[in-house]
C-alpha positions as CSV (number, residue, x, y, z in Angstrom):
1,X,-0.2,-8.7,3.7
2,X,-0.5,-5.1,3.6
3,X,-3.9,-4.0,2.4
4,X,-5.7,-0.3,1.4
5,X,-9.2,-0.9,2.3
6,X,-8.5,2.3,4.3
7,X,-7.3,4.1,1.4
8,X,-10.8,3.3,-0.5
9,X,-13.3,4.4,2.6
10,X,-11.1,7.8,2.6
11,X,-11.0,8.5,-1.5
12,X,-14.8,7.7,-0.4
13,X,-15.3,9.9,2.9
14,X,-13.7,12.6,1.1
15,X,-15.4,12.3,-2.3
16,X,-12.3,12.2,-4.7
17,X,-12.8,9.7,-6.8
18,X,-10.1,7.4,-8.9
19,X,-10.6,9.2,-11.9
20,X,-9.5,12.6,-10.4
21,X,-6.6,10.9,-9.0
22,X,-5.8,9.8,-12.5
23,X,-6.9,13.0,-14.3
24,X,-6.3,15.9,-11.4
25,X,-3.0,14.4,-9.8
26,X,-1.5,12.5,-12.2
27,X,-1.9,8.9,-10.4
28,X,-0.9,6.6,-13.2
29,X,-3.9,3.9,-13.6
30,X,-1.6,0.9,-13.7
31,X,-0.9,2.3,-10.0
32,X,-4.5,2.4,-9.3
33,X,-5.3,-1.2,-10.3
34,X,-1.6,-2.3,-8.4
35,X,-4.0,-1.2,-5.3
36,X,-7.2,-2.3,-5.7
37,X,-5.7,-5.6,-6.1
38,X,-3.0,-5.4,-3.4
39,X,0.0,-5.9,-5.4
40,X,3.4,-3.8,-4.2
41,X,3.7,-0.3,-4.6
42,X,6.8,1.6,-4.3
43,X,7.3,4.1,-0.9
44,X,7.0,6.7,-3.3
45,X,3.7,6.2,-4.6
46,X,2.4,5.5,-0.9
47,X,4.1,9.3,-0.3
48,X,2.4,10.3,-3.3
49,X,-0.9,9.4,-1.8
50,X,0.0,11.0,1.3
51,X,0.7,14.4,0.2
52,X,-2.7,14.4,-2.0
53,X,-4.9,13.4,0.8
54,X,-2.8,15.4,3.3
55,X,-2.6,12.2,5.7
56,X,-0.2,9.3,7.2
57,X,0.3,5.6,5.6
58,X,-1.6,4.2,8.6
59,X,-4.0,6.0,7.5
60,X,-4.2,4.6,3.6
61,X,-2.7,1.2,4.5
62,X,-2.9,-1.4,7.6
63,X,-0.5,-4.7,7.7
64,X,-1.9,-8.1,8.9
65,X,0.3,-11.3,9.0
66,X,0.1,-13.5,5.9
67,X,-2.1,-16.5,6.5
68,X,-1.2,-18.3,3.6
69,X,2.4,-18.9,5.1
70,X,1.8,-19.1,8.6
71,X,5.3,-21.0,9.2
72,X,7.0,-18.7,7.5
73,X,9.5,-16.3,10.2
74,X,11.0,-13.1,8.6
75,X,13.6,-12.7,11.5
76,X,14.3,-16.3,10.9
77,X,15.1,-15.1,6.9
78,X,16.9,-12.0,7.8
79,X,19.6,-14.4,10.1
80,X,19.9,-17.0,7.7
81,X,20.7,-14.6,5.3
82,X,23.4,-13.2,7.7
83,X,25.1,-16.4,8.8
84,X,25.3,-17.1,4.6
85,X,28.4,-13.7,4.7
């Protein structure tokens, strides 16, 4: 699950709010809400982000494994899918 707690404590540390990301940079709000409720975002908004607050991904978004599916093993997926051609 990939979350942007880190995004929010850095809008926060460097007082830009999500209204001036809407208004000043031209953020759509439909993106704003896709991240304050952790829903996927396309690599171009995430680079959006990036070039407005002049930073990296890691420092917006951090990754931890998906509890809810703990059985679940992506290489596992990605070989299945393979031996299917």
């Amino acid at each position: 699950m990939i979350t942007y707690d880190k995004l929010w404590a850095l809008l926060k540390e460097r007082r830009i709010s999500q209204y001036s990301l809407t208004t000043r940079y031209g953020l759509p709000r439909s993106q704003i809400y896709r991240l304050h409720h952790e829903c996927w975002i396309s690599t171009r908004t995430i680079n959006r982000l990036c070039a407005i607050l002049n930073c990296q991904p890691s420092d917006i978004m951090e990754y931890y494994p998906d509890s809810s599916n703990p059985g679940r093993n992506p290489s596992r997926l990605y070989l299945s899918s393979k031996e299917i051609l």
